[in-house]
C-alpha positions in Angstrom: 98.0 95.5 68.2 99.3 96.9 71.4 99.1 95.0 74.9 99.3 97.8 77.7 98.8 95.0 81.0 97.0 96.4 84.0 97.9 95.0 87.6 96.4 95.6 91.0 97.5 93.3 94.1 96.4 92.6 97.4 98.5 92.3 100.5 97.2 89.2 102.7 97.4 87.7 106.0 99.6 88.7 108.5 101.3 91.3 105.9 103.1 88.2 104.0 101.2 87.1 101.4 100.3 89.0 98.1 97.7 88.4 95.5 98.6 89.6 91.7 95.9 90.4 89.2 95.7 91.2 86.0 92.9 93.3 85.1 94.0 94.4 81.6 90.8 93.0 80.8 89.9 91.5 77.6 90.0 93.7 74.1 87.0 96.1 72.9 87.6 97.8 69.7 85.9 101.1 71.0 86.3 101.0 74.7 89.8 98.4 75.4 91.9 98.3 72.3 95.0 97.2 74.4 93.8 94.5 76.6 93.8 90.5 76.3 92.3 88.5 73.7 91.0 84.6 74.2 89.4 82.4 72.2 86.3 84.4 72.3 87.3 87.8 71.7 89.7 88.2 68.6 91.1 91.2 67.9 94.2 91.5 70.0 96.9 89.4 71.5 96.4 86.1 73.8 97.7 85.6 76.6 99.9 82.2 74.9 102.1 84.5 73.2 103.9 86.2 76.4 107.6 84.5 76.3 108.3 86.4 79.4 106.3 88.2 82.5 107.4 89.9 86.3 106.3 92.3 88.6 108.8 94.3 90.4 108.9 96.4 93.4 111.0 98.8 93.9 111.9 101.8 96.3 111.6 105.4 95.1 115.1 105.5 94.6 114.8 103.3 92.2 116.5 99.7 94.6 114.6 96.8 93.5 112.8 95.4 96.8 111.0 92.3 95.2 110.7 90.4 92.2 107.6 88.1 91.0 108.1 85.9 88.0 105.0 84.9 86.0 106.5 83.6 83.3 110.1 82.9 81.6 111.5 80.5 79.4 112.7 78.1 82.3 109.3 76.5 82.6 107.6 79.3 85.0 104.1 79.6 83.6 101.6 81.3 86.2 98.8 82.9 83.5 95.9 80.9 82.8 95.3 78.9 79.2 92.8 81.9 78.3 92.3 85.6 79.7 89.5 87.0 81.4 88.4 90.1 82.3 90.5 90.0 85.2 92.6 87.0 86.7 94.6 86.0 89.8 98.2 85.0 90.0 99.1 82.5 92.9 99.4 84.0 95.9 103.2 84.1 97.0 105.2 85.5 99.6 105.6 89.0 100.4 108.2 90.4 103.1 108.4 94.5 102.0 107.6 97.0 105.1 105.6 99.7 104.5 106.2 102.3 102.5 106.2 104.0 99.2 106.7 101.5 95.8 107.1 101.8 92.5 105.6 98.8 90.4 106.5 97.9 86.9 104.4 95.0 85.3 106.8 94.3 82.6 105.4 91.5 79.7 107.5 90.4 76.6 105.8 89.2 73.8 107.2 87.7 70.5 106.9 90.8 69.1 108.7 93.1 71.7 107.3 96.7 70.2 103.2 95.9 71.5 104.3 95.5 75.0 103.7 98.4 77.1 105.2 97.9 80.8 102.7 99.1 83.5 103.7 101.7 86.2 102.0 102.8 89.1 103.7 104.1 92.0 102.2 102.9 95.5 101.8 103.3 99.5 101.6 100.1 101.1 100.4 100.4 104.6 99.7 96.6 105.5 101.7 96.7 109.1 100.2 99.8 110.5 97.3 98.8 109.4 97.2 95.6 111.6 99.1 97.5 114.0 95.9 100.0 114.4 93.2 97.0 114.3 95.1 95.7 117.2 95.3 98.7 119.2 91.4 99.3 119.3 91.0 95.6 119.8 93.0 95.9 123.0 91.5 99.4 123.7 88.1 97.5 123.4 89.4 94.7 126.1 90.9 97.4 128.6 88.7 100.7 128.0 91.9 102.3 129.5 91.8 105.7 128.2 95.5 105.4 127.5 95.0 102.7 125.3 92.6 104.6 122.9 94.6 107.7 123.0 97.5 105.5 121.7 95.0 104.4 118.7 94.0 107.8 117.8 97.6 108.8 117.4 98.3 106.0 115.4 95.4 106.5 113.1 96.3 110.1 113.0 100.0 109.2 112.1 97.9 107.2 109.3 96.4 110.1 108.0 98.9 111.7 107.9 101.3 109.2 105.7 98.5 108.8 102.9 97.7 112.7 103.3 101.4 113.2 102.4 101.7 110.4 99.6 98.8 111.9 97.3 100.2 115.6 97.9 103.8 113.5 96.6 105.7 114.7 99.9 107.1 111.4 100.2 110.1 112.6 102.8 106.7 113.1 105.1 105.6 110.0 104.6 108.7 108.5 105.7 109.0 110.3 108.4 105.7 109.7 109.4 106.0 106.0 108.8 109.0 105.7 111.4 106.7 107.6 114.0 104.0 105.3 113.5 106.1 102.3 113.3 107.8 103.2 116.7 104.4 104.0 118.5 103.1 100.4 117.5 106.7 98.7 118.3 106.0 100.6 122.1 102.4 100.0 122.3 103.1 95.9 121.7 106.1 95.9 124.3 108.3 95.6 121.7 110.4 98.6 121.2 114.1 97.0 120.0 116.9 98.7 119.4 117.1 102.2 118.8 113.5 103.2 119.6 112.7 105.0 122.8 
């Protein structure tokens, strides 16, 4: 019996909210032999026996940016009394920028050699997102051509980070992140310090 979790999340709102979920899924003996069991389906390990559970974020050099506890043994208990095919955490706060993450879903188990952690390494592009929404929304309310030319680069910029993520040239990415960030920051009249 091996438990090998499974976690996908959502980023919410106005970038500041994140939804967990486990979808491990629940045990099949030919097609899911390390997922969840419940009351139902036998065969594997229940969700009651985790002692302890988080989800960190982390930066590719390996700085941890964010830590979500799901369970310890000071009372924090966020999984539900049985396991489903797939199940939400509470949604919590989130505060990363965008960027490139590395995830580990780490659960302990009384028996601490069928735990598998999780990894999955990830480009979170929440902000520009939002960022691009808004500019075609104002585009749409001026129809100045300046406006729309100022959306295109940004959703080229866009392209460009998640082109450069999957071909893993993640100094691109960054760079292209702090372009995109920049035009945005200008294009809301809010350019700060040290953007011009």
């Amino acid at each position: 019996m091996i438990i090998a979790p499974k976690l996908k999340f959502c980023i919410k709102g106005k970038c500041d909210k994140i939804t967990l979920t486990d979808n491990t899924g629940l045990y099949n003996n030919t097609t899911n032999l390390n997922a969840w069991s419940n009351n139902q389906v036998l065969g594997n390990i229940p969700v009651s026996l985790i002692i302890s559970a988080k989800v960190a974020f982390s930066d590719i050099n390996g700085v941890q940016k964010a830590l979500y506890i799901l369970k310890n043994t000071s009372g924090v208990n966020l999984y539900p009394a049985q396991a489903t095919n797939s199940f939400d955490f509470p949604e919590q706060s989130y505060n990363l920028e965008d960027g490139i993450y590395d995830i580990i879903y780490a659960v302990g188990v009384l028996n601490p050699d069928v735990a598998v952690d999780y990894k999955d390494r990830v480009l979170v592009t929440c902000k520009a997102e939002a960022c691009i929404s808004g500019l075609w929304i104002k585009y749409n309310n001026s129809g100045s051509k300046e406006d729309q030319e100022t959306a295109l680069l940004a959703e080229s910029l866009l392209k460009g980070v998640k082109a450069s993520f999957v071909c893993n040239k993640f100094t691109n990415v960054s760079k292209i992140n702090e372009t995109l960030a920049k035009v945005c920051a200008l294009a809301n009249g809010d350019c700060g310090c040290g953007c011009s």
